[in-house]
VEXKOLVO-340449 format. One record per residue: y negated, x, z of N, C-alpha, C, O in turn. Coordinates in steps of 0.001 Angstrom, whole numbers, plus 500000, padded with zeros to 6 digits. Atoms other than C-alpha are relative to their C-alpha. Layout:
<pts>
Y  X  Z  Y  X  Z  Y  X  Z  Y  X  Z
...
</pts>
This chain:
<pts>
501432  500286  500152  498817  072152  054820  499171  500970  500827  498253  501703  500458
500863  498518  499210  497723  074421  057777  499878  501365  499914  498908  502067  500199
500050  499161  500795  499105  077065  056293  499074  500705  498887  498638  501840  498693
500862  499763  501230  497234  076634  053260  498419  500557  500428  497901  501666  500292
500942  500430  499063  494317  075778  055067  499674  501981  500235  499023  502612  499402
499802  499036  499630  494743  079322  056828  499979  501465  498882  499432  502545  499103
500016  499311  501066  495360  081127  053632  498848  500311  499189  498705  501406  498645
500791  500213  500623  492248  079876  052073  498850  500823  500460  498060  501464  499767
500761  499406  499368  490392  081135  054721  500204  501280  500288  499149  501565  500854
499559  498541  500090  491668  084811  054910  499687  500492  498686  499543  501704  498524
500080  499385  501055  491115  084860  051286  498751  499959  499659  498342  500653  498728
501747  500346  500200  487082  083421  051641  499795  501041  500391  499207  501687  499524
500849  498877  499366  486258  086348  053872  500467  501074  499584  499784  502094  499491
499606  498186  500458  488542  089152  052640  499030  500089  498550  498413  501120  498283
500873  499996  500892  486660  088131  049491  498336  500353  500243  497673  500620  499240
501373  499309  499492  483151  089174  051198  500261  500695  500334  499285  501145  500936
500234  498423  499660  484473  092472  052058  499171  501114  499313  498866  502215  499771
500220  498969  500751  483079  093985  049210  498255  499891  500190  497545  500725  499629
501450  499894  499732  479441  093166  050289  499443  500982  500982  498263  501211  501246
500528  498852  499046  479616  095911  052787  500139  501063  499393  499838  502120  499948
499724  499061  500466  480603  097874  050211  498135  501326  500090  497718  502351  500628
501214  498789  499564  477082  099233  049700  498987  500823  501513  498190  501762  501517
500461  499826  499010  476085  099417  053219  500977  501717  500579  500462  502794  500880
499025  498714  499842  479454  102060  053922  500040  500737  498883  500954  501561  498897
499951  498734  500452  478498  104059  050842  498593  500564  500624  498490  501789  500690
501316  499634  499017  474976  104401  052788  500426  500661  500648  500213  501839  500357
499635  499442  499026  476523  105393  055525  500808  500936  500766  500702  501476  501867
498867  499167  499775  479709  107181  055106  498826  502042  499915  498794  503033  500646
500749  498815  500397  477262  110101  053633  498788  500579  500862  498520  501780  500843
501263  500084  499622  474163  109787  055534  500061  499824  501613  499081  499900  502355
500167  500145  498621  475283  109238  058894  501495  500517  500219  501405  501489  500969
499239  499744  499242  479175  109729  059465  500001  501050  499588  499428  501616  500519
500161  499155  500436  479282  112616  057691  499065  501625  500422  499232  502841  500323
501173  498725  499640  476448  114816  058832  500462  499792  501689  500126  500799  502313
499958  500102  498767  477612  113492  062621  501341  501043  500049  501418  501912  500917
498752  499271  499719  481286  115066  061876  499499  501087  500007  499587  501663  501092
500622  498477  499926  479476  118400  060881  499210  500696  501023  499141  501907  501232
500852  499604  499285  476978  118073  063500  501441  500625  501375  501760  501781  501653
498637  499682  499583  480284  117801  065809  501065  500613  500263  501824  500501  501226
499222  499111  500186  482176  120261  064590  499146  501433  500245  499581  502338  500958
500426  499080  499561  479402  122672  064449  499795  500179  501681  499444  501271  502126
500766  499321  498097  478640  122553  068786  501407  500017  500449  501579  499626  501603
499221  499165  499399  482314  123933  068885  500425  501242  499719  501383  501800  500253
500002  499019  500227  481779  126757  067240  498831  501333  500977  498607  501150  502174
500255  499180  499063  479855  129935  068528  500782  501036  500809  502009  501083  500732
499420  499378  499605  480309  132667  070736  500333  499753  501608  499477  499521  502461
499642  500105  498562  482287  132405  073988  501564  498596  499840  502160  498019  500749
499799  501391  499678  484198  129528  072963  500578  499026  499358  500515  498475  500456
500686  501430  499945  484806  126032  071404  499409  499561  501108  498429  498941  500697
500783  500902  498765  483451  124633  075214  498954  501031  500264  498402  500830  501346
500888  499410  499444  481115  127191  075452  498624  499449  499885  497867  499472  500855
501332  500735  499822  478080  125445  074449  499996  498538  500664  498936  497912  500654
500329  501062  499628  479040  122287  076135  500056  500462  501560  499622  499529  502235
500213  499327  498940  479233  124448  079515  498651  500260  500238  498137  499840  501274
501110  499950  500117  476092  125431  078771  498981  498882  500548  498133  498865  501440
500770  501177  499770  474758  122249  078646  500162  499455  501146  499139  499072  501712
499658  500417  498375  476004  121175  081799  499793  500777  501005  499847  500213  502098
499900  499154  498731  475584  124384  084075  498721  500493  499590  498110  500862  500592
501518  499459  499679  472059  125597  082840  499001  498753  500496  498832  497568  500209
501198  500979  499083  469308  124355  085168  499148  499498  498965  498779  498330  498851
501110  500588  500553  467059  124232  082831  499847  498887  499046  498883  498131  498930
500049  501389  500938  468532  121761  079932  501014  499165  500956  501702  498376  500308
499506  501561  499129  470246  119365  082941  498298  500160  500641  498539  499301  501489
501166  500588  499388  466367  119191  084397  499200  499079  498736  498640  498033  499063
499884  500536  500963  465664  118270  080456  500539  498664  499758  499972  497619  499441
499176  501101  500181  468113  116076  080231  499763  498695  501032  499729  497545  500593
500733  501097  499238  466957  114042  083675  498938  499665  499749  498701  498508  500096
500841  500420  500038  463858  114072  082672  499718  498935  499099  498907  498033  499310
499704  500751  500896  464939  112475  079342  500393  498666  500380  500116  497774  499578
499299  500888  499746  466512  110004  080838  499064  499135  500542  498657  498034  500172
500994  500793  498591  464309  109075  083769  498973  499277  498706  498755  498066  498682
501332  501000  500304  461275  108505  080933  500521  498644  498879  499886  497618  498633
499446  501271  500745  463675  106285  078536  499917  499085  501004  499328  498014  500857
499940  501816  499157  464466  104052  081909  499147  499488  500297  499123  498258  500252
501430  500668  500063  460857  103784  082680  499580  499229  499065  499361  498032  499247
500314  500617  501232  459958  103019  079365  500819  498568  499569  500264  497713  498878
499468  501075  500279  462472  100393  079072  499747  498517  501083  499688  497329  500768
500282  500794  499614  461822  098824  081971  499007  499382  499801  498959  498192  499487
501438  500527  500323  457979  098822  081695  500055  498854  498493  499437  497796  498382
500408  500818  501278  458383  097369  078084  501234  498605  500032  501317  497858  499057
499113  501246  499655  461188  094579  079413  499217  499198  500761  499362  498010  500476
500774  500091  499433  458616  093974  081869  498590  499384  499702  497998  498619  500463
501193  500246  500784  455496  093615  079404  500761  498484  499065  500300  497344  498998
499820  500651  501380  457734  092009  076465  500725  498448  500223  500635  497513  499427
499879  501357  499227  459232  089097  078609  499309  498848  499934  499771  497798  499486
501072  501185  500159  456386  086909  078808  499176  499582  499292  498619  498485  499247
500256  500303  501139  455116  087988  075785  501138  498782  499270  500890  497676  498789
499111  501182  500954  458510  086363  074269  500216  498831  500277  500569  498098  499354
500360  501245  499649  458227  083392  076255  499285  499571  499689  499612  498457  499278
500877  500812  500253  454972  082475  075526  500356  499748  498295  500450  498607  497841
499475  500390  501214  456025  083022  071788  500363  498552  499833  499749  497566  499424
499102  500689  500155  458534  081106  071940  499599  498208  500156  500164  497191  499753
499983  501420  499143  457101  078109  073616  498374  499247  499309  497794  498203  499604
500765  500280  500505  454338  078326  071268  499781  499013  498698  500987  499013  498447
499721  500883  501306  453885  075665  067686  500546  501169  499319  500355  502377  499459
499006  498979  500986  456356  076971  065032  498614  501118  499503  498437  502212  500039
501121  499525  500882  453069  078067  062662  499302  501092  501091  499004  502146  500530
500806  498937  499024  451293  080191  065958  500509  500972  499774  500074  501902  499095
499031  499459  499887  454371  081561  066720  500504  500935  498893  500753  502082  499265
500315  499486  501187  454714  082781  063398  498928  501236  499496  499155  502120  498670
501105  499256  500265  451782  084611  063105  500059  500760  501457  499744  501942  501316
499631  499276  499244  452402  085885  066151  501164  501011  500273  501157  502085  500875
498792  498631  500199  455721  087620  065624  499650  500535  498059  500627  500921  497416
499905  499391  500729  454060  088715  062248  499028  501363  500566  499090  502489  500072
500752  499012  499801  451356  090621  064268  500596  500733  500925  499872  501672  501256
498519  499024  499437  454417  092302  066299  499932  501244  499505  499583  502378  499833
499595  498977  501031  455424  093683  063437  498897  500634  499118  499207  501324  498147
501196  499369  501106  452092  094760  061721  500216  501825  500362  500428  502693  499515
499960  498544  499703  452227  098219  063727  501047  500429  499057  500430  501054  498195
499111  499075  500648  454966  099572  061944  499486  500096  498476  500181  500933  497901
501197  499726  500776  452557  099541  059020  499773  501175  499939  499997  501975  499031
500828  498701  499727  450986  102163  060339  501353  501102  500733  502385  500846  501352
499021  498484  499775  452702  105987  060869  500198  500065  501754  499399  499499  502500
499488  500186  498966  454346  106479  064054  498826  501576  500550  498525  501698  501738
501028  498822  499508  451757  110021  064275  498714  499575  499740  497902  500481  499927
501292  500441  500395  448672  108070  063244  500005  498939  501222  498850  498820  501632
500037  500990  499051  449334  105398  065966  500301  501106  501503  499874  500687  502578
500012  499309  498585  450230  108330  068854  498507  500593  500116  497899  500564  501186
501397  499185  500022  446752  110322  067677  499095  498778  500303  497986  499104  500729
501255  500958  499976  444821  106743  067875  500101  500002  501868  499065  499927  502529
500454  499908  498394  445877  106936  072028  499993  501064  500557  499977  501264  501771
500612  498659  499417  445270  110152  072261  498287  499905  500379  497599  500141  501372
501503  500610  499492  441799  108931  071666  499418  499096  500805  498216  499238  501031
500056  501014  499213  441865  105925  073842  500703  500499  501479  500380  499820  502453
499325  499346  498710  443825  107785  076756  498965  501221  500234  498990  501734  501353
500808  499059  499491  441104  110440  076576  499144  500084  501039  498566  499083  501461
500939  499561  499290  439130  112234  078874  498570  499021  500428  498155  498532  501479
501190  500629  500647  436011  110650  077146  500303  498535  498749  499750  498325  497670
499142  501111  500651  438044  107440  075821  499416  499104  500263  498732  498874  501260
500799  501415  499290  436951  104324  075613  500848  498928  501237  500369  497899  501714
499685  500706  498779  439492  103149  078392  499363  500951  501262  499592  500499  502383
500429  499165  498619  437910  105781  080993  498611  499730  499565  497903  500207  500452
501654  499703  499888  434187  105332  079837  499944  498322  500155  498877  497753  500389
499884  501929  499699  434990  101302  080201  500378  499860  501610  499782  499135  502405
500314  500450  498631  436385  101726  083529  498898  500633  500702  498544  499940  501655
501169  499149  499339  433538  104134  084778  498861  499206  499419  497775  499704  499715
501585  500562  500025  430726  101535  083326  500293  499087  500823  499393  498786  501606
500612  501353  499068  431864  098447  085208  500258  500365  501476  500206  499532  502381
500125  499375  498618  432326  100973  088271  501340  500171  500727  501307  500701  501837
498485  499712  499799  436283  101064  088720  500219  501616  500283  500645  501948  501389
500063  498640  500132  436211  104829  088083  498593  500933  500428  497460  500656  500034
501428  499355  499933  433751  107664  089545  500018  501503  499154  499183  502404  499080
500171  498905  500797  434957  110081  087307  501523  499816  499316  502314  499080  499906
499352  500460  501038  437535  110087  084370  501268  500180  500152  501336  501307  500642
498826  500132  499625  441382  109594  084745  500553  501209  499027  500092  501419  497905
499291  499353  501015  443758  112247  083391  501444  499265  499614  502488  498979  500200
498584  501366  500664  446060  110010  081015  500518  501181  498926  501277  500759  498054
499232  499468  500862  447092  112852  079046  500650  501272  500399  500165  501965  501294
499510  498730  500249  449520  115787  078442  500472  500196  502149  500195  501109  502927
499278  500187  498689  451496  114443  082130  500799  498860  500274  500899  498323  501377
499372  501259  500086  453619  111617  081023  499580  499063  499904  500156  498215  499223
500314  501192  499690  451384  109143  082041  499773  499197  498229  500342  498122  498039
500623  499798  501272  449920  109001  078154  501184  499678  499369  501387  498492  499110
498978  500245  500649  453094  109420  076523  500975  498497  500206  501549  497684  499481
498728  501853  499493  455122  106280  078593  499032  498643  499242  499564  497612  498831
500839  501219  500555  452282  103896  077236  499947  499950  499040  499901  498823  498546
499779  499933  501085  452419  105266  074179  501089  499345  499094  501043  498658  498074
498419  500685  500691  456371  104558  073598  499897  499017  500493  500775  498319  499985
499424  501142  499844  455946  101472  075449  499448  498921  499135  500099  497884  499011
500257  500002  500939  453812  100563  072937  500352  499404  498627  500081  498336  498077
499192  499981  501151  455765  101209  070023  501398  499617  500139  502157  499574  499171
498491  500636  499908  459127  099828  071795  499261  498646  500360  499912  498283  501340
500196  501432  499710  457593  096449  072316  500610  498935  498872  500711  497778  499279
499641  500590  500799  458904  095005  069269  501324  499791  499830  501926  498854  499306
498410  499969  499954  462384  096338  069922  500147  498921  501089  501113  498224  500778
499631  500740  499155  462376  094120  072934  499713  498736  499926  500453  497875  500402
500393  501409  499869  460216  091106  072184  501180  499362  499386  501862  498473  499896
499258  500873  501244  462344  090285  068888  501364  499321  500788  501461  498119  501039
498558  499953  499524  465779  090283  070357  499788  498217  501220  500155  497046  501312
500518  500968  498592  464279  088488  073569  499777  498367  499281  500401  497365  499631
500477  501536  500447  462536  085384  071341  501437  499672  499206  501555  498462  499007
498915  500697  500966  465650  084781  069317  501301  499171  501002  502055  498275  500623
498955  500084  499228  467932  084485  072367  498646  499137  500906  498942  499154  502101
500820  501095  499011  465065  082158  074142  500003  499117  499153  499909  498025  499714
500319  501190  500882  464826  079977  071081  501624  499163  500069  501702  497968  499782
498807  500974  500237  468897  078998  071337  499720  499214  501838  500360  498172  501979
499825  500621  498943  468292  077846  074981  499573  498512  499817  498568  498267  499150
499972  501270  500309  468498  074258  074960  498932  499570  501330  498991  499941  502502
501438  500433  498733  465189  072640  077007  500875  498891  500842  500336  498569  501900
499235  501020  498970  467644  070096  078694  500462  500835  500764  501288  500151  501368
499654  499209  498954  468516  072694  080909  498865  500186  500961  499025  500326  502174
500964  499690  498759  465218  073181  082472  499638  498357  500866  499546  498051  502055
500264  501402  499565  464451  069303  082384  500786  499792  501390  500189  499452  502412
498573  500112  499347  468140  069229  084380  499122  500225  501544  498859  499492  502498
500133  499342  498402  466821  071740  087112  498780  499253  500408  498605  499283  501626
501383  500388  499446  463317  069938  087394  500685  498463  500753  500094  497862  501650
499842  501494  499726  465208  066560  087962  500689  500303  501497  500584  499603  502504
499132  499873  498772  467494  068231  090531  498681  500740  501428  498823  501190  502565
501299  499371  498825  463999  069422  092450  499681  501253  500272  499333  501641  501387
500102  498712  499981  463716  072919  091369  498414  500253  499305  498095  499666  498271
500951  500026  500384  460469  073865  090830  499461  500736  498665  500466  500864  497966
499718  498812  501099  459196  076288  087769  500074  500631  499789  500250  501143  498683
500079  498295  499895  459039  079212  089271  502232  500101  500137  503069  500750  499510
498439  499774  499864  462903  078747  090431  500643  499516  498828  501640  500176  498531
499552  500201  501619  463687  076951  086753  500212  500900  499522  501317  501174  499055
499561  498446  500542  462947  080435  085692  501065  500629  499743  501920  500859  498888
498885  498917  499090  464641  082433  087816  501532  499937  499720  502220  500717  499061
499141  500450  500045  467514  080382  088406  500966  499602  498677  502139  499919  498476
499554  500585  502074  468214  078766  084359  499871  500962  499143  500761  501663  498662
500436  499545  500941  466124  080219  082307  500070  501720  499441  500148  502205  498312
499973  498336  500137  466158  084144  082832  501674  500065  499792  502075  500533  498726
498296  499670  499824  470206  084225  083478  500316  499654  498240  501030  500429  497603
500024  500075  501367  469905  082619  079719  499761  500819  499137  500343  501112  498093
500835  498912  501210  467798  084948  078204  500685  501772  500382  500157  502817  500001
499708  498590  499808  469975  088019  079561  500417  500590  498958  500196  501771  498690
498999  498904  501371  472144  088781  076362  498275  500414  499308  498015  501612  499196
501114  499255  500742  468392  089060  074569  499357  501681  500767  499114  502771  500249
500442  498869  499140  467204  091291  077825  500793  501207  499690  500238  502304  499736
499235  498915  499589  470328  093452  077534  499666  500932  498235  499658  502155  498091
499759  499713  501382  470073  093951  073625  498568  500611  499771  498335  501697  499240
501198  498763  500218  466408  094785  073742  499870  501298  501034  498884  502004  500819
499928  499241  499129  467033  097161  076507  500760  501265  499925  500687  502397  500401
499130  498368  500116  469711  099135  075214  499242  500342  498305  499123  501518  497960
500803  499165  500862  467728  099276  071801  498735  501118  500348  498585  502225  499830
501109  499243  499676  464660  100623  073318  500403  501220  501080  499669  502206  501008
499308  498808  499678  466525  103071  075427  500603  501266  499507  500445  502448  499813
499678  499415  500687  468372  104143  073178  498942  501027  498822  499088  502240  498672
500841  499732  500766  465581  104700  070612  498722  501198  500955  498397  502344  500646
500271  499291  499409  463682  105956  073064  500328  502202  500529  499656  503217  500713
499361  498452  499881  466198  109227  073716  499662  500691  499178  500002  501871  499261
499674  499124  500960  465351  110334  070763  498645  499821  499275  498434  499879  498064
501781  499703  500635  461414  110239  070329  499904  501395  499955  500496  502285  500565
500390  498196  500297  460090  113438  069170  498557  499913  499880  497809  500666  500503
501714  499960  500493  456506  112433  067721  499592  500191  501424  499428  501183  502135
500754  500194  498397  455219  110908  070951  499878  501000  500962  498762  501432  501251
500433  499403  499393  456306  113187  073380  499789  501562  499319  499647  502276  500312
500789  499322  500612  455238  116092  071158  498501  500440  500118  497869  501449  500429
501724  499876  499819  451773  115343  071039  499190  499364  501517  497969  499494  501605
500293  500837  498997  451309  113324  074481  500632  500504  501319  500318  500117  502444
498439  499923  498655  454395  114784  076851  499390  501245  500651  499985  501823  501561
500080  498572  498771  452283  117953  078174  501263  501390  499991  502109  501661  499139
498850  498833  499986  454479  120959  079062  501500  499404  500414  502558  499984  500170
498437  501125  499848  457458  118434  080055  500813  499753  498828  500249  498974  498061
499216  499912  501171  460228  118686  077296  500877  499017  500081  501487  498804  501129
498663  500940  500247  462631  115979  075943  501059  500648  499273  501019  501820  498898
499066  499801  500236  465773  115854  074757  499788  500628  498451  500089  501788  498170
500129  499644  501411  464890  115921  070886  499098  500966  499616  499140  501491  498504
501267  498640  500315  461788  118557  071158  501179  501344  500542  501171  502481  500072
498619  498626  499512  465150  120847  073103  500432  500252  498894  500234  501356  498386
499173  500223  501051  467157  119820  070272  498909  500964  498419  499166  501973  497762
500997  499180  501140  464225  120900  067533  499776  501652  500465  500037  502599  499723
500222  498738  499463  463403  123894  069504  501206  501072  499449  500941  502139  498896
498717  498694  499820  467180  125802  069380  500602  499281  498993  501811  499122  499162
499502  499765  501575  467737  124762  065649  498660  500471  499278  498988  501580  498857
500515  499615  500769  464572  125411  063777  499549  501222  500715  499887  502197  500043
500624  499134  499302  462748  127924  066493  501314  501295  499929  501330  502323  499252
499079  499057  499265  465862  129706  067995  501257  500281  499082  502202  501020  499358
498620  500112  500911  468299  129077  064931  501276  500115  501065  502137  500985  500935
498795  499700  499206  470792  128581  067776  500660  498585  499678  500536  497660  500481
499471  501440  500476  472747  125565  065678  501103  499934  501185  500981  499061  502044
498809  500574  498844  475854  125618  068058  499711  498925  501447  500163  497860  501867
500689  500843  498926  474021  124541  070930  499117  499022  499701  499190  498043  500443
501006  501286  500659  471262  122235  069054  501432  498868  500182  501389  497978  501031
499291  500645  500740  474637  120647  067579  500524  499337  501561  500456  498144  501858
499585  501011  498812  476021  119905  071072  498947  499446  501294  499270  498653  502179
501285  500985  499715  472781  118813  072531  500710  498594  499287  501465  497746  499761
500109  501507  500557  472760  116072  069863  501506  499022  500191  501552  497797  500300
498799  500343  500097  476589  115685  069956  499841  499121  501599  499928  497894  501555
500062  500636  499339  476116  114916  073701  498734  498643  500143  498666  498061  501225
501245  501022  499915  472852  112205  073014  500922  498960  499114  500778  497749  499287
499216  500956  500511  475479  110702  070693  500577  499135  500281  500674  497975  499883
498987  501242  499346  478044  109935  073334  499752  499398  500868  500580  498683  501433
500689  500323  498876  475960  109119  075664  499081  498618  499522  498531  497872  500332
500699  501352  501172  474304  106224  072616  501430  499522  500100  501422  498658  500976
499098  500712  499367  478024  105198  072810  500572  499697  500400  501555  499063  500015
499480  500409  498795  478677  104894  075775  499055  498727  500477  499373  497802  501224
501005  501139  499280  475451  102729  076298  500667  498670  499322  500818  497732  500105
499605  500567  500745  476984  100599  073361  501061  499234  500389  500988  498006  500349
498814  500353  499389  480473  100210  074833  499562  499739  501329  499920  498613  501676
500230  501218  498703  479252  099259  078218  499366  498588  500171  499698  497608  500837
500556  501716  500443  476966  096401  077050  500573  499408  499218  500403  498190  499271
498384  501020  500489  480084  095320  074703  500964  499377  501342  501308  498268  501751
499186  500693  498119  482042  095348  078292  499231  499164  500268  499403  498071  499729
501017  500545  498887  479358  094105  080405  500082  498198  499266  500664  497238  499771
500168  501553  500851  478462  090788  077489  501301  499316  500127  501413  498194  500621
498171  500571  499948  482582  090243  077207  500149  499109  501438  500256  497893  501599
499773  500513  498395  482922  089878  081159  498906  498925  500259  499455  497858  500529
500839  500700  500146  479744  088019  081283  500013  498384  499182  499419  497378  499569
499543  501111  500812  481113  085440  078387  501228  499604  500650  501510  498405  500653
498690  501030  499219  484382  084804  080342  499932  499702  501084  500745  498848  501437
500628  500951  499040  482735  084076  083411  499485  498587  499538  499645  497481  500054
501310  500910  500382  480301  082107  081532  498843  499708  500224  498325  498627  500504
501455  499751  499612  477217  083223  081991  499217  500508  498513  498000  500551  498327
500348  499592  501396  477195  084509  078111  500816  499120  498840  501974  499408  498540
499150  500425  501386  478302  082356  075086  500567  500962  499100  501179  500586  498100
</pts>
């Protein structure tokens, strides 16, 4: 009978294999495919197969690139973990129907073009913007902030446009928390600031970690934003554009991207670790 039992069930799900079928002809073409080539091309060149990944590691100038890349993803992630937190709480804690309309106006931005939404705070980060001629009327400012073309502009920009990567994740993983847990800590004389702290945040980490490595991730690999917003400060993907279309130097473009790859999963495979260890403690279902 258990057998059977067992049988039945190996044959329900091998029977939904074929629903991924269209997802892996998407993908075999469109993503693994162009990654093997990308791959294969940054070991070609002269000096080498390792010569362009030497490169990448011993010139000053794309490892100061590369920190800088880095440094404004972790900013950016924090700031927008930081912002999107209490946004997803209040969500969450809001009537179904609010709530609703509230994670539809989330998502309205993506509506709009990801270069039509950086040019609208170009205008609002300006010189003569209406956030500098707003703080200089009620007397905050005695003369006008420079928010552009020095990071400052650009981090608000992506944090911005990563707010959605973080809220979503965040409210879905606050909505399984069961409210008898906070009741619990209020009965045991914890107040609500330590309910938080103590219950409630340690709960909501798998959402924290998942919007954190999306928006990081996503982050590595802006081009619009810091383009038009990033000043003379270069990222990873404006390097990457630069020494394939500019410099036609594909070998090195190719292991640029090759290294932003393993470095996406590696972020991947450590927050697989990290959640695993985390679930056999029991601190993660």
């Amino acid at each position: 009978m258990g057998g059977t039992l067992i049988e039945r069930r190996q044959r329900r799900h091998s029977g939904h294999l074929w629903l991924l079928l269209p997802a892996a002809l998407l993908i075999l073409p469109f993503f693994v495919w162009p990654s093997v080539l990308i791959i294969g091309k940054s070991f070609s060149g002269d000096g080498g197969p390792l010569e362009q990944y030497r490169i990448v590691f011993t010139n000053p100038g794309i490892r100061a690139v590369l920190v800088y890349t880095f440094y404004v993803s972790a900013v950016v992630t924090v700031i927008t973990l930081l912002v999107g937190y209490p946004v997803a709480f209040v969500i969450t804690h809001l009537p179904k129907k609010i709530a609703t309309v509230c994670v539809a106006l989330i998502f309205l931005p993506f509506w709009v073009s990801t270069v039509i939404r950086t040019f609208a705070w170009m205008i609002i980060l300006g010189r003569k913007g209406p956030l500098n001629e707003a703080l200089m009327a009620i007397g905050l400012l005695s003369q006008p902030l420079r928010l552009l073309d020095n990071g400052v502009g650009m981090i608000i920009a992506m944090v911005y446009i990563q707010i959605p990567f973080m809220v979503i994740p965040l409210i879905n993983t606050m909505r399984t928390i069961d409210p008898s847990f906070m009741r619990a800590a209020a009965i045991l004389g914890a107040n609500p600031f330590w309910q938080i702290v103590r219950v409630y945040f340690p709960l909501s980490l798998p959402g924290a970690m998942v919007g954190s490595i999306l928006v990081f991730i996503s982050s590595l690999g802006f081009f619009v934003t810091p383009s038009l917003l990033g000043g003379s400060r270069t990222m990873l993907s404006i390097l990457i554009s630069q020494q394939a279309s500019r410099l036609l130097n594909w070998p090195l473009a190719s292991a640029l991207a090759t290294v932003a790859l393993v470095l996406t999963a590696a972020l991947f495979l450590v927050y697989k670790m990290a959640r695993g260890a985390t679930a056999k403690s029991g601190g993660i279902a």
